[in-house]
N, C-alpha and C positions, 0 to 999 in steps of 0.2 A: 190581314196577318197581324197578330199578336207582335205585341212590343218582346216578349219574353218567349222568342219559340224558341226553348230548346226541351229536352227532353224527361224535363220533370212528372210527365202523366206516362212515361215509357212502363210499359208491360211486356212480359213476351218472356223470351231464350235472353241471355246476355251474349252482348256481341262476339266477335273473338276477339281472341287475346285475352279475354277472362275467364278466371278461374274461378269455379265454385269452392265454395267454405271447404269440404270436405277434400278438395285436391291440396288443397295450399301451403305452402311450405313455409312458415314464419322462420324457420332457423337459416335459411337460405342465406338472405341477408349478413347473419353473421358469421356464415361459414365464406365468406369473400376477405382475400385479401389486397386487393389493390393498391386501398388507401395506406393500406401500412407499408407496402413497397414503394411506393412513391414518397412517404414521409422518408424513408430510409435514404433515397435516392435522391431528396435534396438535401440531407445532411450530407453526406459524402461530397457531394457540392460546393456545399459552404465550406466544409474542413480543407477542400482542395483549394480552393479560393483561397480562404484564412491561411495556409502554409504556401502558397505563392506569393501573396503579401508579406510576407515575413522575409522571406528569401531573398527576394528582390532589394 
């Protein structure tokens, strides 16, 4: 057995879960918003936090 078996001389179908060039959706990506809802939702956080300190 080869120190290196993995699948670098693979030919064939691509497994699943992939997707050929001509399906692929490059805008996908940035039609997500999570990252910005979760950015939003630890500022609210911190502002709740920072006006509990204050208060106190």
């Amino acid at each position: 057995m080869s120190r290196f078996d993995d699948d670098e001389d693979w030919v064939g179908t691509p497994p699943e879960g992939r997707y050929s060039r001509d399906r692929a959706d490059p805008g996908f990506w940035l039609r997500q918003r999570p990252v910005s809802i979760a950015a939003a939702g630890i500022v609210l956080v911190i502002i709740i936090v920072v006006i509990v300190a204050v208060v106190r």
